[in-house]
N, C-alpha and C positions, 0 to 999 in steps of 0.2 A: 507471466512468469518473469522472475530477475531469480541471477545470483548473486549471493550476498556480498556485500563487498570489502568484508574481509576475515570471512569461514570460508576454508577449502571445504568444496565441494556441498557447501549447502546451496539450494533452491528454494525461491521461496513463489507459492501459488497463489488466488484467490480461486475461493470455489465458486462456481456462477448457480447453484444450487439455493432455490427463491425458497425453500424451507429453514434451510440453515444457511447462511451465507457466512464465512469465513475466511480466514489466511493460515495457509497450512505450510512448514517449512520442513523439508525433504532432505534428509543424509542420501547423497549420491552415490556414496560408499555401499551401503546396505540397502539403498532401497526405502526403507520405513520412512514413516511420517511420525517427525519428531517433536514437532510442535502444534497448536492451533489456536490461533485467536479465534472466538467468537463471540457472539454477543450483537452481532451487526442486525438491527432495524430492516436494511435493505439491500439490495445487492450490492456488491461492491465491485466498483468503476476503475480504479486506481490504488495504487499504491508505490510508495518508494522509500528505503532508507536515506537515513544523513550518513556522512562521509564514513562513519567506524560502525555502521551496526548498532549502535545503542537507541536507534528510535527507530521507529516505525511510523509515516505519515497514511495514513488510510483515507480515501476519498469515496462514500457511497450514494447509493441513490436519495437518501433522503436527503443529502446535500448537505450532510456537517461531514468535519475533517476531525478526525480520531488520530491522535499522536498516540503511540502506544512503546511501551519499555519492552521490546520480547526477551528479554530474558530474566522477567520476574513478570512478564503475562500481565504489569500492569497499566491501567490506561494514565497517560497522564494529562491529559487536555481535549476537547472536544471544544469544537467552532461550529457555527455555521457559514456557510460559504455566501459570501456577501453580491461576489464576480468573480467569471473566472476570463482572462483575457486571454486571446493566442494572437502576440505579436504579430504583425506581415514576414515574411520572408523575402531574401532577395527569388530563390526558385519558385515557379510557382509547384513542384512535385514534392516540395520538401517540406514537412509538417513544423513546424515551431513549438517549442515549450510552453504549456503555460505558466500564465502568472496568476497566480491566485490570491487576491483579493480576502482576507476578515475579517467580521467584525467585532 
């Protein structure tokens, strides 16, 4: 789960549901689920926006990267993931970013 970063009070999920696998975005205000991406091949692993909301990067189990528009539900790009890296750290408790690699 994230919230979005920069809609008050939206949430956005993925559902781990291997029938329908999905990203569902949630008004905090009311409760309801206001949006849903699907379409997803396979479960989905990850996800994250860019800095204003206007993309969506989805990473699932079949191993392509789905950029998607959510607020016209449209996809705009699919990759396949070529590598994904996770830098060293100086702690060793503290997970690192990955880098993702495609082609």
């Amino acid at each position: 789960m994230r919230f979005h970063p920069t809609a008050r009070d939206i949430l956005v999920s993925s559902s781990t549901e291997l029938s329908e696998p999905s990203i569902k975005y949630w008004d905090l205000t009311t409760g309801k689920e206001i949006l849903s991406l699907t379409g997803f091949q396979e479960q989905v692993f990850s996800f994250d926006h860019n800095f204003d909301g206007s993309q969506l990067a989805v990473v699932s189990k079949d191993k392509m990267l789905r950029i998607f528009d959510p607020r016209s539900k449209k996809l705009i790009a699919v990759s396949s993931l070529l590598n994904v890296y996770f830098p060293p750290t100086k702690h060793p408790k503290q997970s690192s970013e990955p880098i993702i690699m495609i082609n």
